[in-house]
VODREN-249456 format. One line per field, with one value per atom (N, C-alpha, C, O): residue number from 1; x, y, z; atom name; residue in one letter. Coordinates in nm, 3 decimals. Layout:
N
n = NUM/...
u = X/...
v = Y/...
w = Z/...
atom = CA/...
res = A/...
***
This chain:
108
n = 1/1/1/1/2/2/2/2/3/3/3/3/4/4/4/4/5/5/5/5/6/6/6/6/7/7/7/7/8/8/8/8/9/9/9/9/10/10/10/10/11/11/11/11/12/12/12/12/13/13/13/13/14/14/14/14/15/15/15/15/16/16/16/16/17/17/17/17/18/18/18/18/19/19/19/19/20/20/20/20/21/21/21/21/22/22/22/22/23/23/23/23/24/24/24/24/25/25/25/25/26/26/26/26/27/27/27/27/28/28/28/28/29/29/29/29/30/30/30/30/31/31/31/31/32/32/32/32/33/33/33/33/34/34/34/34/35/35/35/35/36/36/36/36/37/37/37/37/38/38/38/38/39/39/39/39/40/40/40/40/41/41/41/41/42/42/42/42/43/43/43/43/44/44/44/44/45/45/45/45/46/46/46/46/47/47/47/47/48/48/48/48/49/49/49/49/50/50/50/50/51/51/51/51/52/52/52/52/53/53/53/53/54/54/54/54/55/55/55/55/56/56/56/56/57/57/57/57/58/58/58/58/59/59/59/59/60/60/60/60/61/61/61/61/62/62/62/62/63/63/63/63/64/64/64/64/65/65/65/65/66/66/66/66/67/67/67/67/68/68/68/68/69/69/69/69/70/70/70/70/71/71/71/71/72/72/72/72/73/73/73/73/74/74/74/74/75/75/75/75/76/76/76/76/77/77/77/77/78/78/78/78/79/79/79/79/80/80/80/80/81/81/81/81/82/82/82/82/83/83/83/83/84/84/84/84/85/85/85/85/86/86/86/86/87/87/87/87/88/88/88/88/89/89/89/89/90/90/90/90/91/91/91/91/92/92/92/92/93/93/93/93/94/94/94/94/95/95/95/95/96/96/96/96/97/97/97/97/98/98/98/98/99/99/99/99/100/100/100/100/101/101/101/101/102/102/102/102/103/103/103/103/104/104/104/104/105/105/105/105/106/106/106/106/107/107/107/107/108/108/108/108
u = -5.704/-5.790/-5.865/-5.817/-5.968/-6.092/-6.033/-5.978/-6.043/-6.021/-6.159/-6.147/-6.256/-6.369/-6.398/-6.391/-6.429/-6.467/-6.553/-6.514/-6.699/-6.797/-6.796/-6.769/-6.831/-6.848/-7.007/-7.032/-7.121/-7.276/-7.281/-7.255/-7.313/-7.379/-7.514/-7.527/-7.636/-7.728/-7.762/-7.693/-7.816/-7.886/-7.993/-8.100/-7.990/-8.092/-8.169/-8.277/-8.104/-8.129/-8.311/-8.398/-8.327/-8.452/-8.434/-8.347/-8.527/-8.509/-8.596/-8.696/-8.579/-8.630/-8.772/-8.874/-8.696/-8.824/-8.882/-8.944/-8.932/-9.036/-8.992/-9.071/-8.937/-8.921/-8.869/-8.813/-8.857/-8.849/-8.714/-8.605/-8.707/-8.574/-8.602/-8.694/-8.465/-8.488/-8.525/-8.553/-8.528/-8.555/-8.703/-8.750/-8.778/-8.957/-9.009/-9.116/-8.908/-8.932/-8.856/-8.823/-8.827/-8.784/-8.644/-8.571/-8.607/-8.409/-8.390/-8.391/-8.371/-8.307/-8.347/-8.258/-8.470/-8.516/-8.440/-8.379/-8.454/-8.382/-8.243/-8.211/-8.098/-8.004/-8.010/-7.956/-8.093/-8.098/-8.079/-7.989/-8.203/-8.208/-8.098/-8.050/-8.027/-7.979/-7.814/-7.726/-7.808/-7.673/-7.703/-7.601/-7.805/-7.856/-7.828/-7.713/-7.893/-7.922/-7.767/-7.761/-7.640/-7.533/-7.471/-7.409/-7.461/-7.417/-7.441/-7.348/-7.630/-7.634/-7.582/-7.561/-7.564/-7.513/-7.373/-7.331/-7.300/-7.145/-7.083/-6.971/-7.104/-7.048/-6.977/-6.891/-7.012/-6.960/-6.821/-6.830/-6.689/-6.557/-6.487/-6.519/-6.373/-6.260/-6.227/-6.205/-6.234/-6.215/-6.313/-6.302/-6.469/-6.546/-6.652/-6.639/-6.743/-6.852/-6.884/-6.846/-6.946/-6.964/-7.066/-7.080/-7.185/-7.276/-7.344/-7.407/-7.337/-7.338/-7.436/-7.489/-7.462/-7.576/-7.462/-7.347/-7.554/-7.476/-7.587/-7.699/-7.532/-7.622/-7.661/-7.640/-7.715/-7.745/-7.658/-7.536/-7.736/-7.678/-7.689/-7.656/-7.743/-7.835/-7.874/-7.832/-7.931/-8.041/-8.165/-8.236/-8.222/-8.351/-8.477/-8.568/-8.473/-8.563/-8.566/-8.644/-8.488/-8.438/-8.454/-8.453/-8.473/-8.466/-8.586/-8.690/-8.548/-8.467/-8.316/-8.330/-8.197/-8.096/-7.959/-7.940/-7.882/-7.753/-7.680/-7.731/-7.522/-7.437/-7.318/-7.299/-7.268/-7.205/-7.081/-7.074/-6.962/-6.806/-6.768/-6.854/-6.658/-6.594/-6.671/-6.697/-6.745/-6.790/-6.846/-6.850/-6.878/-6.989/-7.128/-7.165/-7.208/-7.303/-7.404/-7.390/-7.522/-7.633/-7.727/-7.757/-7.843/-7.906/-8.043/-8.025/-8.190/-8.273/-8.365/-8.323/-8.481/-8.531/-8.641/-8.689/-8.724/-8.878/-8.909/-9.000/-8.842/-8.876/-8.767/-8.662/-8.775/-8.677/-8.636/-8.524/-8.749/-8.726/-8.604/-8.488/-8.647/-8.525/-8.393/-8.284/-8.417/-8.252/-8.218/-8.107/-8.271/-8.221/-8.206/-8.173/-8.214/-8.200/-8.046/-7.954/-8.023/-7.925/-7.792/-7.692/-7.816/-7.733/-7.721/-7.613/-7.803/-7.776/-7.700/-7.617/-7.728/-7.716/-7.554/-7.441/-7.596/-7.421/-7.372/-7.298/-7.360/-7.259/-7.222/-7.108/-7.329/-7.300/-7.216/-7.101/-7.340/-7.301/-7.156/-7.082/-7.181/-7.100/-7.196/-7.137/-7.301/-7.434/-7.455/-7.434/-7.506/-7.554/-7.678/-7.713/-7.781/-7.964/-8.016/-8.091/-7.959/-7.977/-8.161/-8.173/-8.247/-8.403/-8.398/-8.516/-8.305/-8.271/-8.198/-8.206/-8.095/-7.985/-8.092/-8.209/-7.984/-8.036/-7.904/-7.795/-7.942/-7.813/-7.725/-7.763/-7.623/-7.483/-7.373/-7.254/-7.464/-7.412/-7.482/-7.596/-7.321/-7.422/-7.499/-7.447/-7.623/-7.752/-7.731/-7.813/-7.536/-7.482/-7.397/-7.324
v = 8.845/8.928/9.025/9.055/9.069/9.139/9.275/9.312/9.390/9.512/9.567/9.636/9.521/9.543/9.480/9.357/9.543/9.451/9.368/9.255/9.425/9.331/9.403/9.523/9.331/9.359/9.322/9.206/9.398/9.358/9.371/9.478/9.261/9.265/9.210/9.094/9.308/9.283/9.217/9.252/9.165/9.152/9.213/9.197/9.284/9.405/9.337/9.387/9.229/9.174/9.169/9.146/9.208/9.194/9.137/9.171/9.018/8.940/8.978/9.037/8.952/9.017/8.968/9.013/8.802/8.716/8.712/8.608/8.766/8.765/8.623/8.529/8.618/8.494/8.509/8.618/8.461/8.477/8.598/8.542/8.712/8.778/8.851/8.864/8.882/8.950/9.106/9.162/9.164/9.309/9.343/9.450/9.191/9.195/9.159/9.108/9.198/9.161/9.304/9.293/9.432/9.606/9.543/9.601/9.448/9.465/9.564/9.640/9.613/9.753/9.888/9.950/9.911/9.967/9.913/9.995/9.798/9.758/9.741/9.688/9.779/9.785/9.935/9.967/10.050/10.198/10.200/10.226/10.160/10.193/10.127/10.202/10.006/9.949/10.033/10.020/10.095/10.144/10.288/10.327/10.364/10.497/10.435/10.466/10.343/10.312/10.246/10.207/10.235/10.209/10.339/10.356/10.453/10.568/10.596/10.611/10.656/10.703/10.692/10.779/10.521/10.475/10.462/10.416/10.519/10.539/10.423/10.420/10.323/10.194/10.180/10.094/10.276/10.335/10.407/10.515/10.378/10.429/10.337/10.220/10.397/10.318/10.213/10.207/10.132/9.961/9.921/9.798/9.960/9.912/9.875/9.757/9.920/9.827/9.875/9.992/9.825/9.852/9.790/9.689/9.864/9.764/9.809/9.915/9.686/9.723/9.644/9.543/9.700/9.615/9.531/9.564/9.382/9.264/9.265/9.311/9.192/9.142/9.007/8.985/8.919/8.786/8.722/8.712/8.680/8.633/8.464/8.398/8.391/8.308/8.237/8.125/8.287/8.237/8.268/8.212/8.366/8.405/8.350/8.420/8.181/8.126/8.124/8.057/8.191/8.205/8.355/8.396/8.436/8.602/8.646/8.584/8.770/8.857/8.768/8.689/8.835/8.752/8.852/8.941/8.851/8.932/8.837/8.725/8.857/8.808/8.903/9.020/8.859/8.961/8.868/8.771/8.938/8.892/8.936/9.013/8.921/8.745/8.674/8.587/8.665/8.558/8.455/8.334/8.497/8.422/8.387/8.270/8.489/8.460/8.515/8.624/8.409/8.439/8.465/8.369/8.592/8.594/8.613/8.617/8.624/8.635/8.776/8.812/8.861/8.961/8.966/8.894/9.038/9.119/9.198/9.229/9.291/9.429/9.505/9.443/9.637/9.697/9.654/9.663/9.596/9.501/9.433/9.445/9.372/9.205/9.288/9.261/9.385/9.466/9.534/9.496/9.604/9.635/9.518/9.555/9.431/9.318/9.305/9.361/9.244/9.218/9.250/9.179/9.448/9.532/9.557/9.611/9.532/9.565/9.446/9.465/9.353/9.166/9.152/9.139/9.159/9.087/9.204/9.192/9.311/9.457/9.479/9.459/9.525/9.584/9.504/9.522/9.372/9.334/9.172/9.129/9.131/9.036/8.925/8.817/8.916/8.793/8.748/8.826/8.595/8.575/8.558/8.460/8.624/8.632/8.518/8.508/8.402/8.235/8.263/8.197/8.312/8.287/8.388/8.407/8.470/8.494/8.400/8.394/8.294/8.228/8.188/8.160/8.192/8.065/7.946/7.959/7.857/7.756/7.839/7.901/7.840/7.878/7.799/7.828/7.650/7.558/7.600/7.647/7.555/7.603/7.471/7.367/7.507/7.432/7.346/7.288/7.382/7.397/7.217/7.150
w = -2.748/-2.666/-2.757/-2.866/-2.721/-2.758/-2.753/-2.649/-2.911/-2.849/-2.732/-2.630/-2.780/-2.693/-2.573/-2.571/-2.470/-2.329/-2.412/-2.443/-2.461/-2.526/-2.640/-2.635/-2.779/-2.878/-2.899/-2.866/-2.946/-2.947/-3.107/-3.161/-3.175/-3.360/-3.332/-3.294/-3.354/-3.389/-3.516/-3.612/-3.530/-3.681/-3.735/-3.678/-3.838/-3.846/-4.021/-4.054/-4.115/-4.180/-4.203/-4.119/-4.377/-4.392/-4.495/-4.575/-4.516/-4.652/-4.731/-4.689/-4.863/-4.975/-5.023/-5.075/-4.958/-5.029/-4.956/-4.979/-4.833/-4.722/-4.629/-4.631/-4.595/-4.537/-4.399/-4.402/-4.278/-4.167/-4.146/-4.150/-4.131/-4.107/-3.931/-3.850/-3.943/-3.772/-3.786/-3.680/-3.873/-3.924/-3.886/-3.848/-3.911/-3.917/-3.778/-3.747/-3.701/-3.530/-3.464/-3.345/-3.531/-3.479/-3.455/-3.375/-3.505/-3.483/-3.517/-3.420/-3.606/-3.609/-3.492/-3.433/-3.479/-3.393/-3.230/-3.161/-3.195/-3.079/-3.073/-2.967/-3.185/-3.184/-3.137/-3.032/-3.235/-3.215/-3.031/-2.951/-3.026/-2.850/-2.791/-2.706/-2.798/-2.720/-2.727/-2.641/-2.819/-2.882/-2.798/-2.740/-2.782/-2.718/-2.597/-2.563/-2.495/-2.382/-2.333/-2.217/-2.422/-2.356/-2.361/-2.257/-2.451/-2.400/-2.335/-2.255/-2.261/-2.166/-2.022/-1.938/-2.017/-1.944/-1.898/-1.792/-2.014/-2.008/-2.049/-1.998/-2.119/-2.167/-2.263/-2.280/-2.343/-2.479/-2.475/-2.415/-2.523/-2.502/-2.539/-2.561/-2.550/-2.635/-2.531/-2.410/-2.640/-2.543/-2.502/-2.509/-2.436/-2.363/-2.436/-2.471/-2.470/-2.518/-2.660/-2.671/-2.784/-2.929/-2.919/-2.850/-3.017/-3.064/-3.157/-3.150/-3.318/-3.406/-3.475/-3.429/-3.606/-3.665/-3.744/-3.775/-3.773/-3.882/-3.951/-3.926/-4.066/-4.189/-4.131/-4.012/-4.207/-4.153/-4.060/-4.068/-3.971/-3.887/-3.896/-3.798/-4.030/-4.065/-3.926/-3.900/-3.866/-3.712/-3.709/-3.626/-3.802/-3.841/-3.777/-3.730/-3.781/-3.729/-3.570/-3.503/-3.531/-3.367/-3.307/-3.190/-3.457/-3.429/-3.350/-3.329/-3.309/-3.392/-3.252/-3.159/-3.311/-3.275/-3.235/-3.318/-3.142/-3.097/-3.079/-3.067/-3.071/-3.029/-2.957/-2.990/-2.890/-2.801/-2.770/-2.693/-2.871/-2.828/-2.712/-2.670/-2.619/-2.677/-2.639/-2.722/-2.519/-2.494/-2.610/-2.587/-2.707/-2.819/-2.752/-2.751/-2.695/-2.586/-2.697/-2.753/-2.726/-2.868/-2.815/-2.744/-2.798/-2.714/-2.870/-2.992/-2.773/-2.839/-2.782/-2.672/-2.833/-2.803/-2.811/-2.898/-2.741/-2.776/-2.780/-2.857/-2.684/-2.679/-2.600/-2.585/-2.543/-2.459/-2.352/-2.302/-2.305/-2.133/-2.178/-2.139/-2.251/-2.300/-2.328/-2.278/-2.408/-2.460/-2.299/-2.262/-2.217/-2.079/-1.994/-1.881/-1.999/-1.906/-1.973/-1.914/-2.073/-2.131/-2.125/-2.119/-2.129/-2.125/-1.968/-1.943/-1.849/-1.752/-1.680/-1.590/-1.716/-1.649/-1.738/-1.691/-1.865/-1.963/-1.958/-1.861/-1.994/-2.028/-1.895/-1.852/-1.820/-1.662/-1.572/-1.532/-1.541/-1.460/-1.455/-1.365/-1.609/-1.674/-1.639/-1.637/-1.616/-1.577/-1.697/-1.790/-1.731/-1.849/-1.854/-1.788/-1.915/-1.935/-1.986/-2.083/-1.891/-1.902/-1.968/-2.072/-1.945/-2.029/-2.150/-2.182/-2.241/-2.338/-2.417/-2.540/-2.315/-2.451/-2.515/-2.488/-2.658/-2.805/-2.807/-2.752/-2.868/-2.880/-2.957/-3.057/-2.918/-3.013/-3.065/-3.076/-3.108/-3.189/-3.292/-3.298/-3.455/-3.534/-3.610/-3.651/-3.614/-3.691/-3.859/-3.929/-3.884/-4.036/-3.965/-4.037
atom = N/CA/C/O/N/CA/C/O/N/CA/C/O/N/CA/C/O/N/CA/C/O/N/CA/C/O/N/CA/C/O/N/CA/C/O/N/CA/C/O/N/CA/C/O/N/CA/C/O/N/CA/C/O/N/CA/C/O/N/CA/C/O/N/CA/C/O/N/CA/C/O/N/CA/C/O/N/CA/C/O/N/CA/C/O/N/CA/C/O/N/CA/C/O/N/CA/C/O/N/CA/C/O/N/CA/C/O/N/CA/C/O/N/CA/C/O/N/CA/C/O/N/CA/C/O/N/CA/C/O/N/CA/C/O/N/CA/C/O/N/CA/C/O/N/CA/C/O/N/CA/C/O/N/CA/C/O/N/CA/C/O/N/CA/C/O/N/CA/C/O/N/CA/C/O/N/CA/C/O/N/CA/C/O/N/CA/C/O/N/CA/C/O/N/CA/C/O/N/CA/C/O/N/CA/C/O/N/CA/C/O/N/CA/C/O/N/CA/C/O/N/CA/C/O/N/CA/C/O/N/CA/C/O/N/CA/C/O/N/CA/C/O/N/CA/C/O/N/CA/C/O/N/CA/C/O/N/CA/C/O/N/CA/C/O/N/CA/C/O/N/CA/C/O/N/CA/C/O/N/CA/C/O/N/CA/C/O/N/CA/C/O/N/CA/C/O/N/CA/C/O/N/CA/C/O/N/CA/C/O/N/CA/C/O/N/CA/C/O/N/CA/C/O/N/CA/C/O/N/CA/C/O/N/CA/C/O/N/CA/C/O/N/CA/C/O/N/CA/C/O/N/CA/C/O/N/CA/C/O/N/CA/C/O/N/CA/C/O/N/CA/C/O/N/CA/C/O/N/CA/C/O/N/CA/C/O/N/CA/C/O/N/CA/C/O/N/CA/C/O/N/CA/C/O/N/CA/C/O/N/CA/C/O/N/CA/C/O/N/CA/C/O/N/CA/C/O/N/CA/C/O/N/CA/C/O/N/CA/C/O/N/CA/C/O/N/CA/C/O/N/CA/C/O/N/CA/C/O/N/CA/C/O/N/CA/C/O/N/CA/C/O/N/CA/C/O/N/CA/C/O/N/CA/C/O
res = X/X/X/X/X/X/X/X/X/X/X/X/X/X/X/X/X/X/X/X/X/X/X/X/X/X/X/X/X/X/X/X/X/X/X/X/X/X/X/X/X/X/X/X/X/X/X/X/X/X/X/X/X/X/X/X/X/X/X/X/X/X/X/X/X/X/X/X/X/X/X/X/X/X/X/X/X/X/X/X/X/X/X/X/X/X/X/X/X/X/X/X/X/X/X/X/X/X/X/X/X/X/X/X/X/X/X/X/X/X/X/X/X/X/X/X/X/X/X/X/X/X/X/X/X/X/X/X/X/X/X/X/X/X/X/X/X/X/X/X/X/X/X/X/X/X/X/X/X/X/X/X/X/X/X/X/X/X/X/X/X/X/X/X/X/X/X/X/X/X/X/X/X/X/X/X/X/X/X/X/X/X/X/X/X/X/X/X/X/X/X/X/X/X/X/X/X/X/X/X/X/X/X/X/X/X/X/X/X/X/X/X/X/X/X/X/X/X/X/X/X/X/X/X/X/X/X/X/X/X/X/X/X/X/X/X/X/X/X/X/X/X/X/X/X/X/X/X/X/X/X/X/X/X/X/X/X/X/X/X/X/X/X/X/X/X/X/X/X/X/X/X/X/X/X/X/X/X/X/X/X/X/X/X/X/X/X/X/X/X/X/X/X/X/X/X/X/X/X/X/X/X/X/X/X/X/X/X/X/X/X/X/X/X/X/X/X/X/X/X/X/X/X/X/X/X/X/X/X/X/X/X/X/X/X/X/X/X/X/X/X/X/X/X/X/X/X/X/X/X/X/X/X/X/X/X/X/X/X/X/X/X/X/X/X/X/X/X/X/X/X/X/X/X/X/X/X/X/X/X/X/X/X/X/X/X/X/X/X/X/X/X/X/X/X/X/X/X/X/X/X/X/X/X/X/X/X/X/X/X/X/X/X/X/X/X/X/X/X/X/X/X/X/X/X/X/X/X/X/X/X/X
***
């Protein structure tokens, strides 16, 4: 079992060599808010929801890119809409944002 209800790892990854990363699509910027927008909301507390930045998530070509334990549910982003849908539909309500999934087979 999960110490976390949900565990959220963004990928905030910027590659060096210019090459497709999720950093060059405001991941980082949309972990900030999405990490603000679950406190306000009260989600944030021991045991209940975390959400953190990762290094590569190697999905890049799919980014920008989240994953959210346990479920292993891989979602994709654009802007705040997409991060509040997410957080209101998977965190809130336990819904999955079926026109966000990405495949979460891996591509390896």
């Amino acid at each position: 079992m999960s110490y976390y209800k949900n565990h959220v790892f963004v990928c905030t990854n910027l590659r060096a060599d210019g090459t497709q990363s999720c950093n060059q699509f405001k991941a980082q910027e949309m972990r900030d808010y999405m990490k603000k927008r679950s406190k306000e909301l009260g989600l944030v507390g021991c045991g209940d929801v975390r959400v953190n930045s990762a290094g590569c998530l190697n999905r890049c070509e799919l980014g920008p890119i989240l994953v959210i334990y346990p479920e292993e549910t891989w979602y994709t982003f654009v802007d705040k809409d997409d991060i509040d849908e997410i957080i209101n539909e998977h965190l809130v309500k336990g819904n999955i944002v079926e026109r966000l999934l990405v495949d979460s087979q891996s591509p390896c």
